[in-house]
C-alpha positions in Angstrom: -55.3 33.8 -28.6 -53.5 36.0 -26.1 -55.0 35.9 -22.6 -52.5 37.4 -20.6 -49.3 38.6 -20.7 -46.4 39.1 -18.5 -43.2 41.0 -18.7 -39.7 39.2 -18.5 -38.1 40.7 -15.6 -35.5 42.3 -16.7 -37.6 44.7 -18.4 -38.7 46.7 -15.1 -42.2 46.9 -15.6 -45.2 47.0 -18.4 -45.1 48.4 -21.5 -48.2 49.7 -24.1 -47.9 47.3 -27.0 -46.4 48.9 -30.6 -49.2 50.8 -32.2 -49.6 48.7 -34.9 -49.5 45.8 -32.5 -52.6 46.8 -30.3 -54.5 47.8 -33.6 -54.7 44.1 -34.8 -56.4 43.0 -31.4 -60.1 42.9 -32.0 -60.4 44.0 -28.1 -58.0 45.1 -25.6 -58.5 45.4 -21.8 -56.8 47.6 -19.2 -56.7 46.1 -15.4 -54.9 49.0 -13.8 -53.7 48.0 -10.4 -54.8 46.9 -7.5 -56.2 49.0 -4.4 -53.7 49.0 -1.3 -55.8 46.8 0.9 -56.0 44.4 -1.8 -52.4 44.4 -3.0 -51.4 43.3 0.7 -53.7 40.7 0.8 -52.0 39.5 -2.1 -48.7 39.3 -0.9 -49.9 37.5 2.1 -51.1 35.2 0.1 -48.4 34.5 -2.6 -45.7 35.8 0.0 -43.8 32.0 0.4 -46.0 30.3 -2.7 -47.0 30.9 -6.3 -50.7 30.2 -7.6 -49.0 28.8 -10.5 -48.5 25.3 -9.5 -52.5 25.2 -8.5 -53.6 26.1 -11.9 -56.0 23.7 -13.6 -56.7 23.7 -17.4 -60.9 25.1 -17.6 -60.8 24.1 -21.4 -58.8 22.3 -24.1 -57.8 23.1 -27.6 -61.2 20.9 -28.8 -63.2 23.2 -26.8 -62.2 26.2 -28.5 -61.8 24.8 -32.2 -65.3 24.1 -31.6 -66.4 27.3 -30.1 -64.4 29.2 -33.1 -66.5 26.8 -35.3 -70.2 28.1 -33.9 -69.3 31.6 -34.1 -68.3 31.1 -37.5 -71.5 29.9 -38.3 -73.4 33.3 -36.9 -75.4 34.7 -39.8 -73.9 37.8 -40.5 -76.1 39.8 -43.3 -74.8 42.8 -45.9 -76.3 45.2 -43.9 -74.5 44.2 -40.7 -70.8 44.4 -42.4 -72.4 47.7 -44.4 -72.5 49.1 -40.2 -68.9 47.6 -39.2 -67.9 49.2 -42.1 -69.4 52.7 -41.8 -68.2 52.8 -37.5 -64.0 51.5 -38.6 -64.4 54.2 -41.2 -65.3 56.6 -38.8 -62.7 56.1 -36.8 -60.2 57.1 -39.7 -62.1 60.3 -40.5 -63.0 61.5 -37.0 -60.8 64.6 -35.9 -60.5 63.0 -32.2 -59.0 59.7 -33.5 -54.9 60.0 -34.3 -55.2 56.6 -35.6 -58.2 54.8 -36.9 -59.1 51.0 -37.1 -57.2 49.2 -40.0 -59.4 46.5 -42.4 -58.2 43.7 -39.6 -60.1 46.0 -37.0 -63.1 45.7 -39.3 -63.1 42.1 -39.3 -63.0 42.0 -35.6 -65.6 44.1 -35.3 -67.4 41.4 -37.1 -66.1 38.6 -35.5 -67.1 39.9 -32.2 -70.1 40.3 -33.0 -70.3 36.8 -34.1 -69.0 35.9 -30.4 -71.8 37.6 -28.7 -74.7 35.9 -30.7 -73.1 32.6 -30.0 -72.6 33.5 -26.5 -75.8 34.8 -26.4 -77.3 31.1 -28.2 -78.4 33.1 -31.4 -77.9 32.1 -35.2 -77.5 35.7 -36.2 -75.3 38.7 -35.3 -76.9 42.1 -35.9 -76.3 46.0 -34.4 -79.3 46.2 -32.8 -78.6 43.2 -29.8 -76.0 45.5 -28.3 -79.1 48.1 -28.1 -81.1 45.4 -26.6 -81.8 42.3 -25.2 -83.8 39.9 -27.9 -87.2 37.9 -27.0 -85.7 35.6 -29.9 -82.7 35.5 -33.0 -82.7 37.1 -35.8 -83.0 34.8 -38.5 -81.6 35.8 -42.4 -84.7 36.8 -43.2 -85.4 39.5 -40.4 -82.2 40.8 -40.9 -82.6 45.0 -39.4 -83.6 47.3 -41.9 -81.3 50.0 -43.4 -83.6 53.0 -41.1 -83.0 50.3 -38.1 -79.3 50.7 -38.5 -78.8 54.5 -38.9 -81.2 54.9 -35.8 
């Protein structure tokens, strides 16, 4: 699982990964830099020490083995993977997109979705909880309708 990353020195600077690289991360986030104001009050902070050596570990490798495990367990139903499926694919089609998703961005599609029920304590991932905030989960058999997916 990569977090962060940070450029040996000698290389001058930050870099946008490979293309092929950044297509096999499920998501990707851009900082950008700091304001002014707020890049000075960094360096008086970290001008004669390093947060570094105050760092404490928030989880352990149990933690997440067992956090990977509940998301793996999110009901996902065919209609769900149908959707992943049809949005990926439209990435490779659409005339605005140089490069579409590959099969491994399918699965994170997925798999995120998986995360976000679990995050969100429910036992099923489906399109419609990014659209809105559930009263309760989705179980298998309430799984959304085909006309609830293309709306």
């Amino acid at each position: 699982m990569v977090l962060a990353t940070q450029n040996p020195i000698e290389l001058g600077g930050t870099f946008p990964l490979p293309r092929g690289a950044g297509r096999s991360l499920p998501a990707q986030a851009s900082t950008g830099y700091l304001p002014a104001d707020e890049e000075v009050a960094m360096l008086d902070r970290f001008q004669s020490g390093t947060p570094l050596t105050s760092l404490e570990p928030v989880t352990d490798a149990a933690e997440i083995k067992a956090a990977q495990e509940v998301c793996r367990d999110i009901y996902c139903d065919t209609t769900l993977k149908d959707y992943c499926v049809r949005i990926v694919r439209r990435t490779r089609d659409h005339r605005d997109v140089s490069l579409g998703s590959s099969p491994r961005g399918t699965l994170g599609l997925l798999h995120a979705g998986q995360a976000r029920a679990a995050w969100r304590a429910e036992t099923s991932s489906c399109p419609m909880t990014s659209r809105r905030s559930p009263q309760r989960a989705r179980t298998p058999g309430d799984a959304p309708s085909q006309r609830e997916l293309r709306a």
